[in-house]
N, C-alpha and C positions, 0 to 999 in steps of 0.2 A: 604392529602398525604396518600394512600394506603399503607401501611406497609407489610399489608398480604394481598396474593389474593391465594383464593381456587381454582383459572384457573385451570382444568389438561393440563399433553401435549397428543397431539396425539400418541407418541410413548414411550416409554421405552425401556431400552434395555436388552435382558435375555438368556443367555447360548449363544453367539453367534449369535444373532440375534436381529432384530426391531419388535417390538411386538405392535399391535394398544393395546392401552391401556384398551378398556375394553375385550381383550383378555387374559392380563394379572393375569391369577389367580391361584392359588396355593388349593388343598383341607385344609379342615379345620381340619382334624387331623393330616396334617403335621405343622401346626402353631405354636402351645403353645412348644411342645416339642423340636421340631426343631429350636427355636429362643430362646433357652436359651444360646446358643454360639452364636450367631450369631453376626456376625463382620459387623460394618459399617463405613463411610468414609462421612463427611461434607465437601463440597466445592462450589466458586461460583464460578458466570460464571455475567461479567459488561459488558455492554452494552457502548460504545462508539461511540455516534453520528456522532461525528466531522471525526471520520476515519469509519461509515462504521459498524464496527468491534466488534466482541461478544470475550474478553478477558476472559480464564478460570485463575483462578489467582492459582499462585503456586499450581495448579495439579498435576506436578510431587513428589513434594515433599508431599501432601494427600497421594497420590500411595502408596509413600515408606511406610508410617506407618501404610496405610489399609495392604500393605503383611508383615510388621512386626507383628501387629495382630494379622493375619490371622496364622501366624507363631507359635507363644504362643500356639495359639488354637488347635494347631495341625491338622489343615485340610487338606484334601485332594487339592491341589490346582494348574492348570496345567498354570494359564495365565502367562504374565510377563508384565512387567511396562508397557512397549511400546502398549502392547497390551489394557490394559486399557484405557489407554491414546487415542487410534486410536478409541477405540468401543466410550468414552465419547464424543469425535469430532463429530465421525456418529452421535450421537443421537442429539446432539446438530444441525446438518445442517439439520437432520430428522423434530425435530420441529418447525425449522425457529423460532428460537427465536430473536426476537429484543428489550430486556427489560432486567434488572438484573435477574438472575435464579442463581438455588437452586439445588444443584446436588448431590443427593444421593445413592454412590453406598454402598450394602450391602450383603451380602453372610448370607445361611440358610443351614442345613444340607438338602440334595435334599431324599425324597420319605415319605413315612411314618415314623413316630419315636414314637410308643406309648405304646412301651415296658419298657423302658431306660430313664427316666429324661433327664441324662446323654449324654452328645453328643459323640460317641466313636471318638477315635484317627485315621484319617488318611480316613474316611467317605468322600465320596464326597460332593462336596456343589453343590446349587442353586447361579449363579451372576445373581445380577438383577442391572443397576441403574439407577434409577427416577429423574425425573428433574420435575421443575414447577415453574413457575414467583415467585419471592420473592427478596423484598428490605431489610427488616430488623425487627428484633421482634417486637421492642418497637423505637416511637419516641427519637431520640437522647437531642434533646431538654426541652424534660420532664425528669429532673434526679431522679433518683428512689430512693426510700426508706427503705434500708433492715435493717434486722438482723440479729445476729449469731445466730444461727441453734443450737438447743437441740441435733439433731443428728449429730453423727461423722462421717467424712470424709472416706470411705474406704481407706484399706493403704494396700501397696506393696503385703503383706505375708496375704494380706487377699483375694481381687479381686482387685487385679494391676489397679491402676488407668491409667497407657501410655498405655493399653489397651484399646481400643476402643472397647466394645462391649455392647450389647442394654442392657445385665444385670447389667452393673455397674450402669447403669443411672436409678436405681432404687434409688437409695440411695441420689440421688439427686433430685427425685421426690419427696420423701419424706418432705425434707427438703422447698422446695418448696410448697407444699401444707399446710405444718405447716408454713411458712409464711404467704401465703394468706390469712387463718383463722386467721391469728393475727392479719392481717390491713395490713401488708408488702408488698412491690411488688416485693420481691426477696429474698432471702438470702445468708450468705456467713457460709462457713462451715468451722471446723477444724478441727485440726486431734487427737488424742489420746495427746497427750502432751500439748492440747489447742494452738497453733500455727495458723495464717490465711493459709486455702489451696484457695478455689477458688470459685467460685459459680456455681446452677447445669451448666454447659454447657458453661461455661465462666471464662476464669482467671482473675486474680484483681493486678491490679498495685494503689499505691499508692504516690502521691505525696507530700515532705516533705523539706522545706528548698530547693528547688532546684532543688532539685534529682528525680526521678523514680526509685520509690522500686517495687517490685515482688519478691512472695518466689521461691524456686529455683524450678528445675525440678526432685528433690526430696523428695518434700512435699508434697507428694500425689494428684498431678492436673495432669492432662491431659498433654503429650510434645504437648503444642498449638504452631500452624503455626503460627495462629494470633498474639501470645503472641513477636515470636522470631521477624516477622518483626518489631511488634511496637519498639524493642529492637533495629532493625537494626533502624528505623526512629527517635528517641529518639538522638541515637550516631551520627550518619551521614546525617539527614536532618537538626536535629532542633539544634543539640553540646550541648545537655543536661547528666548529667551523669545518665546514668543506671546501676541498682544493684540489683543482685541476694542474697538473704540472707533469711532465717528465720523472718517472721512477727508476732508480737505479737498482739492480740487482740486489746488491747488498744491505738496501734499505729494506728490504724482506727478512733478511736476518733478525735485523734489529728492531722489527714494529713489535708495538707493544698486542698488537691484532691482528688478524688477517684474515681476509673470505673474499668469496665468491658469489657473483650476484647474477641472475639470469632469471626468464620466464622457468624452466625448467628447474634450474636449480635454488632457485628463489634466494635467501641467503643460508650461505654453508660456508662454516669458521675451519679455518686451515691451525692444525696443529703441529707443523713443522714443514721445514724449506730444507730441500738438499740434508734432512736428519738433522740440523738444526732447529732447536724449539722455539718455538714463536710465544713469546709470554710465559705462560705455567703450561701449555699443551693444551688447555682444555677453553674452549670457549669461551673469548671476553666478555665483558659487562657493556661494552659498546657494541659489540656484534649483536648481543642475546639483546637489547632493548632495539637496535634495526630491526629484526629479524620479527620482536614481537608487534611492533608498531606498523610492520609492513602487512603483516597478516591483518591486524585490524582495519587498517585500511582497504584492504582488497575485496574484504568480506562484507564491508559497510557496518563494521560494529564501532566504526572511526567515521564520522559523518564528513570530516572534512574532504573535499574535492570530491563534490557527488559526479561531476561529468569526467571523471576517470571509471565510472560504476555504469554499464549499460545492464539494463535491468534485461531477462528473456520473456519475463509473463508480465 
């Protein structure tokens, strides 16, 4: 199973237009300074055989939180939803994609910046957004092995986490790298008060007695798309109860489950905390039926919530 494929596409899309891709370039002293603000947007795009049909999943709702983003950041910014939405369509019929893809729009401050660290207020941007073949990080089937993280979680009044932008994701790289030198293949972070927040790039539901726990959207993760449908899928496919609450560290010990949920990493079962075994190690019966009910949803073989489904043809 190909998980990751390095394919490019043939176009991109950039200021209003289809760019061939290796047009697509930017000088290198506008890079480092100008993508310290710089706002991005994760979403896919599923491939459905049986209709045909390239499904961008919940697009609209990615939109909303890239221009809430964009917004915090103070940028200069002229598009509007619809507009995005129509340029993401083009690119997508641009590169005849027939496979699940990987769509990433992102905004830069637009010309030289190598005066200013600093991004100023109300500066024009660069829109660009990249697409490329992509199923999913890591095998679902292999559950991962993490730990909690030495470093802390960024929190609100420091660099807002329901900010999306390329410099929060430092702090999760971090954490990340100091897993892998441990022998881990992930970690989960927390916040100043020792509390579970989420891992780099992925929020973490737990399951305990029944239930499906997540901390809320207050505890410094990311507001995930992922996060809220598996919420709606939990309540309304599977009539399990779902719960927003504060997680404690050592509640990770002791779930009967555990995973990680993202556009990326769609869902992936964690089989051990700190070398502590989570359940039997190997992927619960409540993760495996999320996981398979989330795909069918995504792909439209789950008819329910068709305006989470934008069609491309």
């Amino acid at each position: 199973m190909g998980i990751y494929s390095e394919d490019t596409a043939t176009y991109l899309w950039r200021n209003g237009a289809l760019v061939p891709w290796e047009e697509a370039t930017v000088h290198v002293n506008a890079v480092g300074h100008a993508s310290v603000a710089g706002i991005f947007e994760g979403l896919k795009a599923y491939w459905n055989a049986d209709d045909g049909q390239l499904y961008l999943f919940r697009m609209r709702e990615h939109y909303r939180r890239f221009l809430q983003s964009i917004k915090m950041t103070r940028f200069a910014f002229d598009y509007t939803l619809e507009d995005l939405e129509e340029a993401t369509r083009a690119l997508m019929k641009a590169n005849a994609f027939r496979r699940d893809v990987y769509v990433r729009p992102y905004i830069f401050q637009a010309g030289m910046v190598r005066e200013l660290l600093q991004s100023q207020p109300g500066k024009p941007v660069e829109l660009v957004i990249d697409s490329w073949p992509f199923e999913a990080y890591r095998d679902p089937s292999q559950a991962l092995h993490v730990c909690t993280s030495s470093w802390t979680r960024i929190a609100d009044n420091v660099m807002p986490p329901r900010l999306k932008c390329f410099s929060n994701y430092h702090n999760g790289r971090l954490a990340a790298m100091e897993a892998t030198v441990s022998g881990y293949d992930w970690p989960v972070l927390l916040d100043a008060q020792g509390k579970v927040t989420e891992g780099p790039g992925a929020c973490l539901a737990l399951v305990r007695d029944g239930a499906v726990i997540t901390p809320p959207g207050t505890a410094s993760i990311l507001e995930s798309i992922t996060r809220d449908t598996v919420g709606y899928l939990v309540r309304e496919v599977l009539g399990l109860p779902y719960v927003e609450r504060p997680v404690d560290r050592t509640e990770l010990y002791l779930a009967d489950e555990l995973f990680f949920m993202g556009t990326g990493w769609e869902i992936m079962p964690v089989a051990s905390v700190d070398r502590l075994m989570v359940g039997d190690g190997a992927p619960g019966s409540v993760t495996d039926a999320i996981r398979e009910a989330y795909a069918a949803l995504v792909r439209g073989h789950d008819l329910r919530r068709p305006e989470w489904r934008a069609a491309v043809w």
